[in-house]
C-alpha positions in Angstrom: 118.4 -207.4 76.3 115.3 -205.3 74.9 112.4 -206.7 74.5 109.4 -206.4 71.9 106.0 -207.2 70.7 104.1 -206.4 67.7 100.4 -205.6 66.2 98.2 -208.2 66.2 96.3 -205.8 63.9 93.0 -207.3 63.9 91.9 -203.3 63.1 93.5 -200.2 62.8 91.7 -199.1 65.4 92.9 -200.9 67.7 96.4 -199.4 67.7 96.0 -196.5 70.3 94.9 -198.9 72.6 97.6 -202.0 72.0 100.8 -199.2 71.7 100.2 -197.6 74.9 99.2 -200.7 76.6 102.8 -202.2 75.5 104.4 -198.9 76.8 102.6 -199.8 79.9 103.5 -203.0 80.5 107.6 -202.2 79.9 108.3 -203.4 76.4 111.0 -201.5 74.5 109.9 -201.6 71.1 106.1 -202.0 69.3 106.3 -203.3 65.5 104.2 -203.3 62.9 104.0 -206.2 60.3 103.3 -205.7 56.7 101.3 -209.0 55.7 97.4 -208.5 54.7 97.9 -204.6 55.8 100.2 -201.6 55.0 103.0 -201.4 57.9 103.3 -197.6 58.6 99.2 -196.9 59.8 99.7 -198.6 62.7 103.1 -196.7 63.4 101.2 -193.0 63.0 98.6 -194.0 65.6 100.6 -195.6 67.8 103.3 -192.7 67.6 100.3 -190.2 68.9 99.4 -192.7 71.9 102.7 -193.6 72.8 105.8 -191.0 74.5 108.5 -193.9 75.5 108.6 -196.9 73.3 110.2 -197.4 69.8 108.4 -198.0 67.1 109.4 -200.2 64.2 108.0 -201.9 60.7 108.7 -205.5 61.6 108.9 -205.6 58.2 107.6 -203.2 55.6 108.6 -204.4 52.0 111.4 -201.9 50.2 111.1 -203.5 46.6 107.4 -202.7 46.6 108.0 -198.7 46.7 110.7 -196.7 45.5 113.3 -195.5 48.0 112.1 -191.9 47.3 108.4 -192.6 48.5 109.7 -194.4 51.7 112.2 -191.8 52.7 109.4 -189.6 53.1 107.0 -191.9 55.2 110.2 -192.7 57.0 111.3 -188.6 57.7 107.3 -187.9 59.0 107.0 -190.8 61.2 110.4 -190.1 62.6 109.4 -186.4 63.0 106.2 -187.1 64.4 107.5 -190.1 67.1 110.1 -187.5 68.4 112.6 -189.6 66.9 111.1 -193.3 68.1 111.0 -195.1 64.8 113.3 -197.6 63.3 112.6 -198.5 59.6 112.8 -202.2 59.1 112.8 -202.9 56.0 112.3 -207.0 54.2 112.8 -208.1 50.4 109.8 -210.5 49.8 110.7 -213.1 47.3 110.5 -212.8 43.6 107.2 -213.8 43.0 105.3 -211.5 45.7 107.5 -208.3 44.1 107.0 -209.3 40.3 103.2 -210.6 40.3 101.8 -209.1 43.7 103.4 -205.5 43.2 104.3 -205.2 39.7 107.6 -204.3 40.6 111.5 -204.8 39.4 113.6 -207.8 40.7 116.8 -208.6 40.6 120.0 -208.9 42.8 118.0 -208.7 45.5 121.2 -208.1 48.0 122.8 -205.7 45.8 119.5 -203.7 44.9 119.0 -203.5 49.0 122.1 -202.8 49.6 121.7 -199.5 46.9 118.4 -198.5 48.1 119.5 -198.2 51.8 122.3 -196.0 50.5 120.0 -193.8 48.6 117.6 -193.5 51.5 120.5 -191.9 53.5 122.0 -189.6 50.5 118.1 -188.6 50.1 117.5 -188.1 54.3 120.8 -185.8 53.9 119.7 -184.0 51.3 116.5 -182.6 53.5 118.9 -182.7 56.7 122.0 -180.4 55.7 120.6 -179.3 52.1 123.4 -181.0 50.7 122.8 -181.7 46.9 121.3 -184.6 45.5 123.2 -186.5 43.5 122.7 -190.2 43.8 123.5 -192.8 41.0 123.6 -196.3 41.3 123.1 -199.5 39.4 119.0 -199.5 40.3 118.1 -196.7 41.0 119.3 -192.9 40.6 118.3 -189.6 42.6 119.0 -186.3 41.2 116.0 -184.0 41.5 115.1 -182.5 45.0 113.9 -178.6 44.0 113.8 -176.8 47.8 109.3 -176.9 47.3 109.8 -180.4 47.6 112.1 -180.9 50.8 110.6 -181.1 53.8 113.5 -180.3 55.7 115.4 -180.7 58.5 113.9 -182.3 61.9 115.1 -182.7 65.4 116.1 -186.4 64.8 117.5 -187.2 61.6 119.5 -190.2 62.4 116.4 -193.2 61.7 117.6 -196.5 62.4 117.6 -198.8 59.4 117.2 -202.6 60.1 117.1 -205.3 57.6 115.4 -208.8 57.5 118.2 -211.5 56.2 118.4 -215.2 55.9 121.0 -215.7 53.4 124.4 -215.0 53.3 124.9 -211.8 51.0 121.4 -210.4 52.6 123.3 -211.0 56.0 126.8 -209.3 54.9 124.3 -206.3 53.7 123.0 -205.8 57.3 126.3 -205.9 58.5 127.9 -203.4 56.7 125.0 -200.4 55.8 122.5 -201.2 58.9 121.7 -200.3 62.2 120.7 -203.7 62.3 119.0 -207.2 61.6 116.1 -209.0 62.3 116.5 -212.7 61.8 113.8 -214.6 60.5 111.6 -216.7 62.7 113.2 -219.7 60.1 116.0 -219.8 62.3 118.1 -222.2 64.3 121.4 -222.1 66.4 123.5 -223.9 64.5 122.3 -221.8 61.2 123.2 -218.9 64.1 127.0 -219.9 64.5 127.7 -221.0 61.1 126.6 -218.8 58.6 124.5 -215.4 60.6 127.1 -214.5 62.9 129.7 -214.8 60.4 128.2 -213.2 57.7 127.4 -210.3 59.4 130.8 -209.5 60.3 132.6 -209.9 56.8 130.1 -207.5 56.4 130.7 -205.4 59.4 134.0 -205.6 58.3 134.0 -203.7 54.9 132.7 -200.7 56.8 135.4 -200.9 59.1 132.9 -201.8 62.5 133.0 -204.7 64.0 129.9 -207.7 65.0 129.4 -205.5 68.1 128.3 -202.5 66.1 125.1 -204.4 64.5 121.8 -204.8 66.6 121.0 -208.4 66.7 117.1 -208.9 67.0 115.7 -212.4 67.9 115.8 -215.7 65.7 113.5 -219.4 65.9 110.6 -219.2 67.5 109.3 -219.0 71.0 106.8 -221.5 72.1 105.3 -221.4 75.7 102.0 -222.0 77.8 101.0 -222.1 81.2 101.4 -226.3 81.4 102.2 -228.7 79.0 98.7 -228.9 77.4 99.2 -225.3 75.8 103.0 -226.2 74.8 101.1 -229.4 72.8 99.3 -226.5 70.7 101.8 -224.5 70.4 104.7 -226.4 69.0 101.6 -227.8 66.3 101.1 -224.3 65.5 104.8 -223.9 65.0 105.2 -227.3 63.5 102.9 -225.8 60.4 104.4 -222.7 60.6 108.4 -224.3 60.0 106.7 -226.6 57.4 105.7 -223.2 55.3 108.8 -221.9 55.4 110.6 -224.9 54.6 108.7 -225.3 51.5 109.8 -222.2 50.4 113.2 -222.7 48.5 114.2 -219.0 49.4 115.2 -220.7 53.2 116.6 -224.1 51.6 120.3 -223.0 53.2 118.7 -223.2 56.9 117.7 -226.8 56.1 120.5 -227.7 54.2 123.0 -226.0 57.3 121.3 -229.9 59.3 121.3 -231.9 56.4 117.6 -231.4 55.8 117.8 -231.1 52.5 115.8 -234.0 51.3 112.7 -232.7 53.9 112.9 -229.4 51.8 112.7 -231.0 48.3 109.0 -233.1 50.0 108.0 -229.9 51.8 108.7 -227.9 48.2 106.3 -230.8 46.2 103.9 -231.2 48.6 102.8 -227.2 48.6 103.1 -227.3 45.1 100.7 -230.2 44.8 98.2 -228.1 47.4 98.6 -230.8 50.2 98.9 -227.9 52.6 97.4 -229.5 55.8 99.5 -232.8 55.1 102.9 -231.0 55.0 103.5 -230.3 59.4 104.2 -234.1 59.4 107.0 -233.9 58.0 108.5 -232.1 60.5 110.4 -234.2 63.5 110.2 -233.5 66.8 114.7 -232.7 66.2 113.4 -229.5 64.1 111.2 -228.3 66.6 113.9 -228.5 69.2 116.9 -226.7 66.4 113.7 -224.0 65.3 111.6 -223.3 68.9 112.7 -222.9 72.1 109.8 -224.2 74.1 108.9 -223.6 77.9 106.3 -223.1 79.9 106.5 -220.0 82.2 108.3 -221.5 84.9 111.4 -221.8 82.8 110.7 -219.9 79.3 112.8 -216.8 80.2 115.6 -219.2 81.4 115.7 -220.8 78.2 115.3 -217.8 75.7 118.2 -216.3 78.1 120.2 -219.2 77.2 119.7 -219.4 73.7 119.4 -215.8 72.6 121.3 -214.0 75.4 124.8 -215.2 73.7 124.2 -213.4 70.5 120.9 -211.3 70.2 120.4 -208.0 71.4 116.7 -207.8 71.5 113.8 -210.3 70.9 109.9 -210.6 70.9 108.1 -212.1 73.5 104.5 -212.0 74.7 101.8 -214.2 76.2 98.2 -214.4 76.0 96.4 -211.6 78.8 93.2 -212.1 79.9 93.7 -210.7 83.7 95.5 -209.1 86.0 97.6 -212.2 87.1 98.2 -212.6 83.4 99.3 -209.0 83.5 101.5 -209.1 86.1 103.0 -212.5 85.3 104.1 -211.0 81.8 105.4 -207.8 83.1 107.4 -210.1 85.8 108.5 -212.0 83.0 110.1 -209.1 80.9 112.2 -207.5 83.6 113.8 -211.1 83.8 114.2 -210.9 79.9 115.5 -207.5 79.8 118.1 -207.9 82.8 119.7 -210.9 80.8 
């Protein structure tokens, strides 16, 4: 199993010094988030401070650029990382695209599905000069003059992942990516039932099978030296599920445990602003399906046995404030990665 963390991104910079220092302590892969920041200026820095660990956009948003801009900021970071990055890519939801970005929406599976397609035809284009001639339902390539090609480099092949939650997001992955990242809204039975399967209908269609996708992560991981810093954890995570569940975009995860009527109270309650009222709705049965929740006696034990069956890689970090803490965390991701 790899093993990752990402940016906390308090500034950018900060990233020399929190890449190398998760090169140091072992991790496989560094990601950076695109929340209240851009994704890919953490990803240049830490590709100049960094010479073994991959680097990944944990997610940056396709809908909110055009497959054209991102297939260049995808070829440079590739080129400049020596072949280290992995472009992982999210959808948002309708209302971010439309009123945050100004910015089509529509068959959000399908229009994924077509941009991850055009990335490649475009990537090939600069790679083995082949013609552009891309034309889809959304979106349609046919000018690349040789002034504006950058070209071929070293290591073409960038790894595309996905985010998915629903099913024909999840058959997308499994057909056209590298991989996919599961959302932190995210619980084993939601796993077995619809994920897993999903993934390989899509697999399916391009003639590979489950094994051929990169599985990353899934829930959430909630641990603490004793159980006084679980108690604030699984609060924190508490109000984090009870976003999420608000959100009618991740109604299937609910519905998958017959949730449904939580969701339809979460949905009115954000609605009606009662924000810091809505973590009591969920029960301590939805922590255990959403978190798994150790201290760090037995945390690695218990990611091992709820991710090791299906995941290939997950994130996992703890609060360092010394050497012990150090030590502890490096002890604790050998154990992670030998699962």
């Amino acid at each position: 199993m790899k093993v990752g963390t990402g940016a906390r991104y308090s500034a950018l910079a900060d990233m020399p010094g929190e890449s190398s220092r998760a090169e140091r302590l072992g991790y496989d892969f560094f990601s950076s988030s695109e929340t209240n920041h851009n994704a890919f200026l953490p990803i240049v820095l830490a590709a100049e401070h960094t010479e073994r660990v991959q680097l990944r956009t944990s997610i940056a948003l396709a809908f909110a650029r055009s497959p054209m801009d991102l297939a260049y900021i995808a070829w440079d970071l590739q080129d400049l990382s020596n072949g280290r990055f992995q472009l992982g890519l999210g959808s948002q939801v309708r209302g971010h695209i439309m009123r945050r970005f100004n910015m089509p929406w529509g068959s959000p599976a399908k229009r994924m599905r077509e941009y991850i397609l055009a990335l490649r035809a475009i990537w090939d284009s600069w790679q083995n000069g082949t013609k552009l001639d891309f034309q889809g339902e959304f979106y349609t390539f046919n000018l690349m003059p040789p002034f504006f090609s950058p070209g071929p480099i070293e290591h073409p092949d960038i790894k595309i992942y996905i985010a998915a939650v629903n099913s024909r997001m999840l058959q997308v992955a499994g057909e056209v990516c590298d991989g996919v990242l599961l959302h932190s809204f995210n619980t084993g039975l939601y796993t077995k039932e619809q994920v897993l399967p999903n993934l390989e209908i899509g697999a399916k269609k391009a003639g590979r099978s489950l094994s051929d996708i990169d599985i990353h992560g899934g829930g959430f991981i909630v641990t603490g030296a004793g159980d006084d810093k679980l108690e604030a954890g699984i609060q924190d995570t508490r109000n984090r599920i009870a976003f999420y569940a608000s959100t009618r975009s991740y109604a299937p995860v609910m519905n998958a445990h017959g949730w449904n009527d939580a969701a339809q109270r979460l949905y009115r309650m954000s609605v009606d602003g009662k924000w810091s009222e809505m973590s009591g709705e969920i029960t301590d049965e939805m922590i255990q399906a959403f978190a798994v929740v150790g201290t760090y006696d037995d945390i690695v034990d218990r990611i091992r046995a709820s991710y090791g069956t299906y995941a290939n890689s997950v994130s996992f970090s703890i609060p360092v404030e010394n050497r012990d803490d150090e030590d502890r965390l490096k002890a604790m991701l050998v154990d992670l990665k030998s699962a």
